[in-house]
C-alpha positions in Angstrom: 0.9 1.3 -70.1 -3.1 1.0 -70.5 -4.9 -1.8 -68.5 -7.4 -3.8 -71.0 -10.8 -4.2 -69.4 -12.3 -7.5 -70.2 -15.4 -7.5 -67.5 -17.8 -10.0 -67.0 -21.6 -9.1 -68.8 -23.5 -7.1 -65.8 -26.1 -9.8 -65.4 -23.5 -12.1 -64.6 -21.5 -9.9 -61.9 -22.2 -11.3 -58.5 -22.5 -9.0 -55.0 -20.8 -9.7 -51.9 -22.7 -12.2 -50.2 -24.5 -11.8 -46.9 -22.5 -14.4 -45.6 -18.5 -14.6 -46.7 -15.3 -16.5 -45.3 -12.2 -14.2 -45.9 -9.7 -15.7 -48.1 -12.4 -18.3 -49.3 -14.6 -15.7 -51.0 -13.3 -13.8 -54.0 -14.5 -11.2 -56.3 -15.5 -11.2 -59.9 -12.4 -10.1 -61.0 -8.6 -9.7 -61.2 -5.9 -7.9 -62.8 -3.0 -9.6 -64.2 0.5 -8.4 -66.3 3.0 -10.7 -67.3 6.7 -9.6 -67.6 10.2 -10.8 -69.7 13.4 -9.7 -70.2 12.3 -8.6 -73.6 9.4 -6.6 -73.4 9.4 -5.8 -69.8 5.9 -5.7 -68.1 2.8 -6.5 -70.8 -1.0 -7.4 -71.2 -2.1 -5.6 -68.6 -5.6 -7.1 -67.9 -8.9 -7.0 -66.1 -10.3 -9.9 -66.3 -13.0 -12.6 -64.7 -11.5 -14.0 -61.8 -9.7 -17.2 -63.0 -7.2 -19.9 -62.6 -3.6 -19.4 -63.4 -2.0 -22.2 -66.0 1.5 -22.8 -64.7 4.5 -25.2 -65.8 5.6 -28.0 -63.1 8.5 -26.7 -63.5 7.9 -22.9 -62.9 11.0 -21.2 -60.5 7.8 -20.2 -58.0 7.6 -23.8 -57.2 11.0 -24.8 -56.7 12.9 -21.5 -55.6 10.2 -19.9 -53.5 10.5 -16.4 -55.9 6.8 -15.0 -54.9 6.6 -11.8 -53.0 2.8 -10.7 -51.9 0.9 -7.3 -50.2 -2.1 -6.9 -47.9 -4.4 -3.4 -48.3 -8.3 -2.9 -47.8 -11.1 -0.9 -49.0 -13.5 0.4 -46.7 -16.9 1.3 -47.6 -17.9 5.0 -45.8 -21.3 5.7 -44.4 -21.9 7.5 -47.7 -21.4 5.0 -49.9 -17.7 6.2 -50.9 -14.8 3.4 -51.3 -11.5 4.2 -49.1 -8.2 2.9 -49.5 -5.7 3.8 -47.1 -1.9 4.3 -47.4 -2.4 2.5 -50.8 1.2 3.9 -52.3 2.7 2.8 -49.3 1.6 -0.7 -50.4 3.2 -0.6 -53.6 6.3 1.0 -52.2 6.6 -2.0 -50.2 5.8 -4.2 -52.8 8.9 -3.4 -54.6 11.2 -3.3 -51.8 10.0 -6.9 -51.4 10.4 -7.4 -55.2 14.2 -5.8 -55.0 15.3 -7.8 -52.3 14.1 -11.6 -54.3 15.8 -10.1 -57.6 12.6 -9.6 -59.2 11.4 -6.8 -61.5 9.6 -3.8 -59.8 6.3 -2.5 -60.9 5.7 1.2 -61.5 3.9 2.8 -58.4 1.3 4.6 -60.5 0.3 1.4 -62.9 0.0 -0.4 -59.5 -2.3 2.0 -57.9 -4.3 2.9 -61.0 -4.7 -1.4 -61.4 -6.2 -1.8 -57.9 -8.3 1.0 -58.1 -10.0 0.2 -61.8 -10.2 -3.4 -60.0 -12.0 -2.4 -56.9 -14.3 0.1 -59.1 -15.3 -2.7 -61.1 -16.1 -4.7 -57.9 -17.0 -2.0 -55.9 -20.6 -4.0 -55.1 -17.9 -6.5 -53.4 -16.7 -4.3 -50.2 -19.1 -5.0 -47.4 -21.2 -2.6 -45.6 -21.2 -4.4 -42.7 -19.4 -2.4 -39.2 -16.1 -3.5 -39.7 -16.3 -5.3 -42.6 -13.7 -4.6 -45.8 -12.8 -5.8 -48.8 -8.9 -7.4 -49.2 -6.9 -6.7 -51.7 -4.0 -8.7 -52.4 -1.0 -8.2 -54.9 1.0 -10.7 -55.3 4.4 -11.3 -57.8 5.2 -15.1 -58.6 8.0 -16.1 -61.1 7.2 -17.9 -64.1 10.4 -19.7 -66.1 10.1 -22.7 -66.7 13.6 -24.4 -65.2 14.9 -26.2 -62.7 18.4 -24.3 -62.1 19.0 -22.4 -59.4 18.6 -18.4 -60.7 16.6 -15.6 -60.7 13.4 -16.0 -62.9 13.5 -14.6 -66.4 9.7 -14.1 -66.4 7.3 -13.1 -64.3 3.3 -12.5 -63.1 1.4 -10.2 -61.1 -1.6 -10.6 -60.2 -4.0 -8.6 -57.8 -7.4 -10.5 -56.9 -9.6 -9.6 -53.7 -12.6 -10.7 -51.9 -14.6 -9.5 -48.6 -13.6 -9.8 -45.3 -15.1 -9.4 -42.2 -14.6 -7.7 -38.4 -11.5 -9.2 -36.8 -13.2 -8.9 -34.0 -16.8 -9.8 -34.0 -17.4 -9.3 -30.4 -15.4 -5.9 -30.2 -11.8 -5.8 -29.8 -10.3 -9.0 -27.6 -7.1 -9.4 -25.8 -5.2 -12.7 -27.8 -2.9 -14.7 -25.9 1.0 -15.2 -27.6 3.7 -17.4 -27.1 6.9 -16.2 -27.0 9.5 -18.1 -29.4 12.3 -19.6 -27.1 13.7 -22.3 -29.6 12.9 -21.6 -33.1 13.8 -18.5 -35.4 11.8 -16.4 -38.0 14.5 -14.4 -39.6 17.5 -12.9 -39.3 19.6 -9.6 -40.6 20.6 -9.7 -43.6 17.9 -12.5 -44.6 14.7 -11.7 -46.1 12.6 -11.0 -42.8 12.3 -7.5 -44.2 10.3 -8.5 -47.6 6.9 -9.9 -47.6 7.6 -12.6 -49.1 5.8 -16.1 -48.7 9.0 -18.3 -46.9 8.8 -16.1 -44.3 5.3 -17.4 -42.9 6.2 -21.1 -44.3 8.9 -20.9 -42.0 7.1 -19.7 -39.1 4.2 -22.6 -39.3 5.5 -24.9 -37.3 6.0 -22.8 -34.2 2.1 -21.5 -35.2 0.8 -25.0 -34.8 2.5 -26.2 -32.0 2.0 -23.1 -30.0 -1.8 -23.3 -31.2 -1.6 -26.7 -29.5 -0.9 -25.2 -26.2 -4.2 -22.4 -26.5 -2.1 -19.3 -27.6 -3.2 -17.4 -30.4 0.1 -15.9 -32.0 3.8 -16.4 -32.1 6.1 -13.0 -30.6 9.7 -13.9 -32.3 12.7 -13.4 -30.9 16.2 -12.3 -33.2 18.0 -15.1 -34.4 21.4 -14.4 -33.3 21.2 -14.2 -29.4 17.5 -15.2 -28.7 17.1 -12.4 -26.4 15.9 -8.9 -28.6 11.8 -8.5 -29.6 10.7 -8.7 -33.0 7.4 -9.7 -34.4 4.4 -11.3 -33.7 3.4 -13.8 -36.6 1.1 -11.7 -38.6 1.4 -7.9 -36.5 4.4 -5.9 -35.3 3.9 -5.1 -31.7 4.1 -2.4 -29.5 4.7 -1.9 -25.7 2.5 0.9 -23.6 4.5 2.3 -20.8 2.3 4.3 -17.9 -0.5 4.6 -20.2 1.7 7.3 -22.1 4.9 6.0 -23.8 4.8 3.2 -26.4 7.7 1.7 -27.8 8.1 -0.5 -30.7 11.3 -2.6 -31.5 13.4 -0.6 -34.3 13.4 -2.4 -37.6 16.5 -4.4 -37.4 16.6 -6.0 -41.1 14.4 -8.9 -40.4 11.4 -7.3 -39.1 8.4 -6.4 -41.6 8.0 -2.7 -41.9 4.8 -2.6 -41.5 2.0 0.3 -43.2 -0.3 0.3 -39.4 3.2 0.4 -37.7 4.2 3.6 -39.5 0.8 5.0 -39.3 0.8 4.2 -35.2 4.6 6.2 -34.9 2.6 9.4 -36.8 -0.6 9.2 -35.4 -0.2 8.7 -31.8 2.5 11.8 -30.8 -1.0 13.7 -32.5 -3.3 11.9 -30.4 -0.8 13.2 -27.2 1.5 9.8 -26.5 5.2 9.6 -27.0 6.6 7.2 -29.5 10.2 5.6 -29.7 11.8 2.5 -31.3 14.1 0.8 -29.4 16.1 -2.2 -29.1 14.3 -4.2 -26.9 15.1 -7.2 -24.3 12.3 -9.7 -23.4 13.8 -9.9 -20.1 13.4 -6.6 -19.2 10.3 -6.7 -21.0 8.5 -9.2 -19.1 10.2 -7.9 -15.9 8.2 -4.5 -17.1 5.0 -5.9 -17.6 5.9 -7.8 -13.9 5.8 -4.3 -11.9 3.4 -2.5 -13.5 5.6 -0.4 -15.8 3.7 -1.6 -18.8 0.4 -1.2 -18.7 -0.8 -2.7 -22.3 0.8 -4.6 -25.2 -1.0 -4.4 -28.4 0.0 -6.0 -31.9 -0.7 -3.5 -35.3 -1.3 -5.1 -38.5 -3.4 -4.6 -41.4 -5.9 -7.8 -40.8 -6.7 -6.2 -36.8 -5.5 -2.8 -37.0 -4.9 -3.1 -33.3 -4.8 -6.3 -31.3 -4.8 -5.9 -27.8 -2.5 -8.8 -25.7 -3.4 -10.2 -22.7 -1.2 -12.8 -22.1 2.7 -13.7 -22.9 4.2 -17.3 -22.2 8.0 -17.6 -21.9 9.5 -20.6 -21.0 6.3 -22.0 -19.6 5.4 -19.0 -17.6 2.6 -16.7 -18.1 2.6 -13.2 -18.2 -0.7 -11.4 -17.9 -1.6 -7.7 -19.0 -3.9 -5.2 -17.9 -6.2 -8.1 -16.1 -5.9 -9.4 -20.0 -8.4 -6.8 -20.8 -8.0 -4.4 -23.6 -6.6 -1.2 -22.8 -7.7 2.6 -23.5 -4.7 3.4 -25.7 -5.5 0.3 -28.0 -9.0 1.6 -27.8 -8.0 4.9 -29.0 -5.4 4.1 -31.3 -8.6 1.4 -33.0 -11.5 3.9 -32.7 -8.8 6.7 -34.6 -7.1 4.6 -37.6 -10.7 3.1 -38.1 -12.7 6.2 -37.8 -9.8 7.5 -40.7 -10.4 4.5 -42.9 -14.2 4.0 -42.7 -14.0 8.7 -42.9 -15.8 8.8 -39.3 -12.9 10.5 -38.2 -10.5 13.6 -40.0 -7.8 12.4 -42.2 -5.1 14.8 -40.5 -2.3 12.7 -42.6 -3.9 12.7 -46.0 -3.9 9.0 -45.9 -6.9 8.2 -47.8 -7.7 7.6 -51.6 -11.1 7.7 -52.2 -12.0 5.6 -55.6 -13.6 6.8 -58.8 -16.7 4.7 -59.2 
């Protein structure tokens, strides 16, 4: 399937401003397809970035049939655009897609759509030290009804805009709540697909623990209470000694998440040992208690790494490494990022440089 190109005139294409607020600021452009039953996926576009015309009644409104991803460019020193693990993205995407019964989207038309999109905008992805641009894909279904069923129709839609350092001061320890009454997902649900009930249903906890000063929620499985899953936005990882680190083992309703699977590749390379494992929050705050672990760190594609310095259970704190960041969160950051911004070798073959 070609993608039509539609861009805007080039003296009215904008540049990323100095100043930018991620997910405020977006791009020139987008690239949409629609899909039916009939003709399968069609009018694939590039296009000025626009509103969408929707019926009240669309089944995204009232059935929640939306599934979304979350990748990045990164401008190199050279001027080069990188995108990393970009397939993996659009891999995921269609899990996601299988899992709320809607239709998948070819791999290569995916990839070839974000990177004619980010090619077009390239003078969108900051050059600023930590700075990227966002890309996000998203799937949302289109019938108009109001009976419960999959959608016969469908959009996808792929806009981005610039974001900035996660961490403008250098990489900070966050402080996260542990979950001890309400429940993200459970096996057999949908905590698996990225899909957008899954962070509805975890606002509530967001806000009130935000209330009490903590930065993120850590969720626990919602059949005994007791087993590690995810923090709101990250996965999350456990450093034993300074050597070991340990992840909880995708379970069903855990996100399997792109930095995750980088972290399990990267760091037996960088000299660590790496295991998923079923764990207790018991026995992991009775670890982080006597020393055992030394650092906790969360992995996601917004912070690559996010050093934690502080847990709360049941109204007792748990602090971390002094709740400063530690040197294997420091390493694991300094190598992913030096492999997306090409400071450092890309041992894995994890990059896609775009065409400009």
């Amino acid at each position: 399937m070609s993608i039509e190109m539609q861009p805007l005139e080039a003296d009215k294409r904008q540049v990323c401003p100095e100043e930018f607020s991620f997910g405020a600021t977006f791009s020139d452009h987008m690239f949409t397809q629609e899909y039916d039953q009939d003709k399968g996926w069609h009018n694939a576009l590039i296009s000025p970035y626009h509103a969408l015309t929707l019926d009240p009644s669309a089944a995204v409104f009232h059935y929640s049939q939306e599934i979304f991803e979350g990748l990045k460019a990164y401008r190199t020193q050279e001027g080069k655009i990188n995108l990393f693990r970009p397939e993996e993205n659009c891999k995921r995407f269609n899990r996601s897609a299988k899992r709320i019964v809607m239709p998948q989207v070819d791999v290569n038309v995916h990839l070839e759509a974000i990177e004619k999109l980010v090619a077009l905008d390239h003078n969108w992805v900051p050059d600023q030290d930590g700075a990227s641009l966002y890309i996000r894909p998203t799937m949302i279904a289109t019938t108009p009804k109001l009976g419960l069923g999959a959608s016969a129709s469908y959009c996808h839609f792929i806009i981005t805009g610039p974001a900035g350092t996660y961490f403008a001061g250098g990489l900070q320890p966050i402080s996260v709540y542990v979950a001890d009454e309400y429940r993200r997902a459970v096996k057999g649900g949908v905590g698996e697909a990225k899909t957008g009930g899954n962070y509805a249903a975890s606002l509530y906890a967001s806000e009130e623990v935000a209330k009490k000063g903590y930065s993120q929620v850590l969720w626990l499985d919602a059949i005994e209470g007791r087993y590690i899953e995810e923090v709101g936005a990250m996965n999350i990882c456990f450093v034993y000694q300074g050597k070991r680190i340990v992840t909880p083992a995708l379970s069903g309703s855990i996100l399997p998440g792109i930095t995750r699977d980088s972290i399990l590749q990267l760091a037996p390379a960088l000299g660590y040992e790496v295991s998923e494992e079923r764990l207790d929050v018991e026995q992991i705050l009775a670890d982080i208690e006597c020393g055992k672990i030394t650092e906790v760190f969360g992995c996601g594609t917004a912070a690559v790494i996010s050093p934690v310095g502080t847990f709360c259970f049941k109204e007792k704190d748990y602090i971390i490494n002094n709740n400063e960041t530690g040197e294997v969160s420091k390493h694991l950051y300094d190598e992913l990022t030096g492999i997306q911004y090409g400071t450092k070798e890309d041992r894995f073959g994890w990059i896609k440089t775009v065409e400009l």
